[in-house]
GUVO-815565 format. One line per 8 residues: their letters; for each residue x, y, z of C-alpha. Coordinates in Angstrom, 3 decimals. Example, Ala and Ser with C-alpha at 12.3 -4.5 7.8 and 13.67 -1.06 7.14 Angstrom:
as> 12.300,-4.500,7.800; 13.670,-1.060,7.140;
# end
This chain:
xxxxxxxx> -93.741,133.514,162.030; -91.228,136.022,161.203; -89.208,135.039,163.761; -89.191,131.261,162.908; -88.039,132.862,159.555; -85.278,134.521,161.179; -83.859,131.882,163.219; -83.962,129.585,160.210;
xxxxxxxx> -82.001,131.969,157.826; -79.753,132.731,160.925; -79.184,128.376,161.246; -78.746,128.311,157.534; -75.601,130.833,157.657; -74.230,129.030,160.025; -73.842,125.721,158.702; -72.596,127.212,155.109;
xxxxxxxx> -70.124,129.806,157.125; -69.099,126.335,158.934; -69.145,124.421,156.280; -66.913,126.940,154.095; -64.292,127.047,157.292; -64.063,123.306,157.313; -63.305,122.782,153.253; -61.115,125.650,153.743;
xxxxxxxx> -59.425,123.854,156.300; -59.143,120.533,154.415; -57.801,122.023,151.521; -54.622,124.086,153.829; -54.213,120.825,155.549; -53.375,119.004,151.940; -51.298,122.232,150.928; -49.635,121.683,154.549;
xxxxxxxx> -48.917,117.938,154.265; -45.222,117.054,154.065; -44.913,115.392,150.180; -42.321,113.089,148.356; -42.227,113.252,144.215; -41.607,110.923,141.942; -39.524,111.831,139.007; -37.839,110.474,136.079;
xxxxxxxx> -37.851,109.313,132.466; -40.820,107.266,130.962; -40.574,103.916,131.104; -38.178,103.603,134.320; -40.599,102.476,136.563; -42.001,105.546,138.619; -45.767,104.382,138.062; -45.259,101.284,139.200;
xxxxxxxx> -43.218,102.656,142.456; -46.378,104.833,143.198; -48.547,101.755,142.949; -46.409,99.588,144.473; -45.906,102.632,147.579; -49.569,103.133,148.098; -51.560,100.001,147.334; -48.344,97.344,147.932;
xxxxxxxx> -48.932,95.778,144.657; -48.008,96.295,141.160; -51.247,96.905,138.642; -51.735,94.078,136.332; -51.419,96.802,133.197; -49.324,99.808,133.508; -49.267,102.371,130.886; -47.273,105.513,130.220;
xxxxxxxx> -48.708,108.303,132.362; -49.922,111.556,130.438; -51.053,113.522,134.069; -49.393,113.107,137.542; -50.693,110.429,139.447; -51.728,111.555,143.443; -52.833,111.036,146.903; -52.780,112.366,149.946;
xxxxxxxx> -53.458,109.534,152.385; -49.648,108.174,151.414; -48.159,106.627,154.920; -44.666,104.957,154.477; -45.151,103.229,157.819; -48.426,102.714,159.799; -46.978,104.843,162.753; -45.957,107.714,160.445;
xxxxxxxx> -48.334,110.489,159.605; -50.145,110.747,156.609; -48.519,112.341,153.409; -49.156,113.387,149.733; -47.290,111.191,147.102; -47.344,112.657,143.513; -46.117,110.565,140.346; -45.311,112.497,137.669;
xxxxxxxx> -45.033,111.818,133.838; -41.672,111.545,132.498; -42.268,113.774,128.825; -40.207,116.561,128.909; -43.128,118.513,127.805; -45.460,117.211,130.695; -42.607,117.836,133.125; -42.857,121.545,131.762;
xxxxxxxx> -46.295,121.468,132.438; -46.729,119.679,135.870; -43.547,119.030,137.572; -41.425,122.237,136.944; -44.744,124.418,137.443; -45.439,122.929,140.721; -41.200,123.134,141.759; -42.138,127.057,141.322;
xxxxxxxx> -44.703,127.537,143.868; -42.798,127.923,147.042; -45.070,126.238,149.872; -44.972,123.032,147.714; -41.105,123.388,147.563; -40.908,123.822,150.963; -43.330,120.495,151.961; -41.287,118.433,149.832;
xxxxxxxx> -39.328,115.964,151.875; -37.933,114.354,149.239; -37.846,113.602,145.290; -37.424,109.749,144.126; -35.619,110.299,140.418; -36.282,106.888,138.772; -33.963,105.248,136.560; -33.719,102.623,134.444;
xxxxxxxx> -30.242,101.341,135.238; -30.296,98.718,131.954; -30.751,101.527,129.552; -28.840,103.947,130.914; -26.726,104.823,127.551; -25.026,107.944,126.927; -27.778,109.231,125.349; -30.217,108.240,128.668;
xxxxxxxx> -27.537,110.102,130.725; -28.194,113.032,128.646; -32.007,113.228,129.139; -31.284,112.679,132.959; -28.784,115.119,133.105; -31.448,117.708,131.321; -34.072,116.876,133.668; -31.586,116.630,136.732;
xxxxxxxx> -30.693,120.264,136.109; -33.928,121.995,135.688; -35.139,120.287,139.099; -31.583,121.127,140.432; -32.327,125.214,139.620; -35.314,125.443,141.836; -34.467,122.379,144.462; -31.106,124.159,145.436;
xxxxxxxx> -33.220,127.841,145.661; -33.760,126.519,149.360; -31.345,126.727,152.364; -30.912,123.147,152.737; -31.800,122.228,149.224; -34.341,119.112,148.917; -32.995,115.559,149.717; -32.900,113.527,146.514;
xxxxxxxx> -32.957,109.728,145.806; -31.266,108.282,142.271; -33.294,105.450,142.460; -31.457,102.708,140.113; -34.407,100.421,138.935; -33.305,96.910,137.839; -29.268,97.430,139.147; -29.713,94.045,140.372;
xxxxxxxx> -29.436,92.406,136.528; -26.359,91.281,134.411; -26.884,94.128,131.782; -27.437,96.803,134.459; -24.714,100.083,134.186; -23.190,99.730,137.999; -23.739,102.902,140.173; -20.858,104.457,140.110;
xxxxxxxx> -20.473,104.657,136.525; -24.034,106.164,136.602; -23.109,109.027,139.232; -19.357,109.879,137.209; -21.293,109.986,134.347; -24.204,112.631,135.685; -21.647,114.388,136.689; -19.588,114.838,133.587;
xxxxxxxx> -22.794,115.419,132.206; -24.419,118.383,134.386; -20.687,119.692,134.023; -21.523,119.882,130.372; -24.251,121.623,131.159; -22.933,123.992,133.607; -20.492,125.060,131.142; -23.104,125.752,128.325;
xxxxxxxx> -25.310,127.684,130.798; -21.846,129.999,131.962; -21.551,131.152,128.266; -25.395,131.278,127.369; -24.720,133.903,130.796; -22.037,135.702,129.629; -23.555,136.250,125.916; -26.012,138.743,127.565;
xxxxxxxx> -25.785,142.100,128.961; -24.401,142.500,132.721; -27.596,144.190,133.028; -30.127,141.769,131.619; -27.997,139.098,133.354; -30.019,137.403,136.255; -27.602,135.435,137.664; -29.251,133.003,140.356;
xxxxxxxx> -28.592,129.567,138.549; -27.110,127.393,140.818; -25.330,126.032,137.726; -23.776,129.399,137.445; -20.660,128.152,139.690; -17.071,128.150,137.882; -16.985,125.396,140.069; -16.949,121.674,138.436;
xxxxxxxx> -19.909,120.311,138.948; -20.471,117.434,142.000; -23.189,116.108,143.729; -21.126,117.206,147.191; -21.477,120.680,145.992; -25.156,120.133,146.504; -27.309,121.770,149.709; -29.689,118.426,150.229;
xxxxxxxx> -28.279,115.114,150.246; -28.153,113.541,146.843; -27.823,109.399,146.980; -27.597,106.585,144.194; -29.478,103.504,145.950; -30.177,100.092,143.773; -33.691,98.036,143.701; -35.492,96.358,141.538;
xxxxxxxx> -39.738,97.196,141.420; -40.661,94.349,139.591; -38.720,91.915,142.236; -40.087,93.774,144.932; -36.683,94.877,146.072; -37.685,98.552,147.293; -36.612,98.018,150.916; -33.816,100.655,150.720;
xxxxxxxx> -35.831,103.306,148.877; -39.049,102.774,151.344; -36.037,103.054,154.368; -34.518,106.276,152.736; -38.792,107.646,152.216; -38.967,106.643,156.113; -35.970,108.678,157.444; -37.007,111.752,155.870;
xxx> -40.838,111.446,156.839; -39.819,111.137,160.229; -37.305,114.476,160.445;
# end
């Protein structure tokens, strides 16, 4: 009797010592997984990409996101391995509280294959440029903290319509934009002490600012999510998932 007792309690340690190792397991293999974000002001489609990615259709309601949408069964081509996709809100104050936390932790950094920044190329105003150029430069500060940076995709929704702001008016005016902001961060630098000065802003450069300066590839590629037209952002998604 006692040792039917025994060998029980010995078979029930097992299987929760096993069954601990395996969950453990899982949960490095998601943290392990190679990942691609999706970034970029409300309303300029990312949602809709993420749907569109992972169930190849567009919801029949989409609403602005208040949490990150994400899964980790994401496979840009059925011969391709399996890989996290994470949608994230576009509120500056969400990005401070999902996006730019997670851009901290290093192992996530390191996963990332590459970011899709979403734009909506219609709206694209001066005043646009200046919320992209914001967000561009706090993902900028921890993307370029890596040897070979992280590979980034301007994604310019709707630059297939008659209203649309052409690329390369987009890209000169990021740049003149995260110039701006280069400049502003130099003398927010230099208006503290030498020794209170921690200097590892990669907009720190007396350098004017350009996308070539850059340690991962940064390209402007057009589509359209509501036509469908996604073929080049899915091809640029496939080159990196494969490398």
């Amino acid at each position: 009797m006692v040792e039917n007792s025994f060998l029980i309690s010995l078979a029930v340690a097992i299987l929760v010592i096993l069954a601990s190792f395996l969950i453990f397991h899982k949960i490095q293999s998601k943290h392990q997984l190679h990942s691609f974000l999706i970034v970029g002001p409300s309303g300029s489609g990312k949602t809709l990409l993420f749907h569109y990615l992972t169930n190849r259709k567009l919801p029949v309601h989409s609403v602005t996101s208040i949490e990150p949408n994400d899964t980790y069964n994401f496979k840009i081509q059925e011969h391709l391995n399996e890989m996290r996709l994470v949608d994230y809100p576009g509120h500056n104050k969400l990005l401070q509280l999902y996006l730019y936390t997670d851009l901290n932790n290093p192992d996530l950094l390191k996963s990332c294959k590459g970011l899709i920044y979403m734009i909506d190329s219609v709206a694209f105003t001066q005043e646009y440029c200046e919320l992209v150029a914001q967000q561009l430069f706090q993902i900028l500060n921890r993307t370029e903290t890596l040897p070979n940076g992280v590979d980034i995709l301007l994604a310019c929704n709707k630059n297939d319509l008659f209203m649309a702001k052409p690329i390369f008016q987009i890209k000169e005016m990021l740049e003149k934009e995260l110039d701006n902001l280069r400049q502003i961060n130099l003398k927010n630098l230099s208006a503290v002490s030498e020794k209170d000065n921690d200097n590892d802003s990669f907009f720190s450069s007396d350098r004017t600012f350009s996308f070539d300066q850059l340690e991962g590839n940064f390209d402007f590629v057009g589509g359209n999510i509501i036509k469908g037209n996604t073929d080049k952002w899915e091809c640029w998604i496939a080159e990196r998932a494969v490398n």
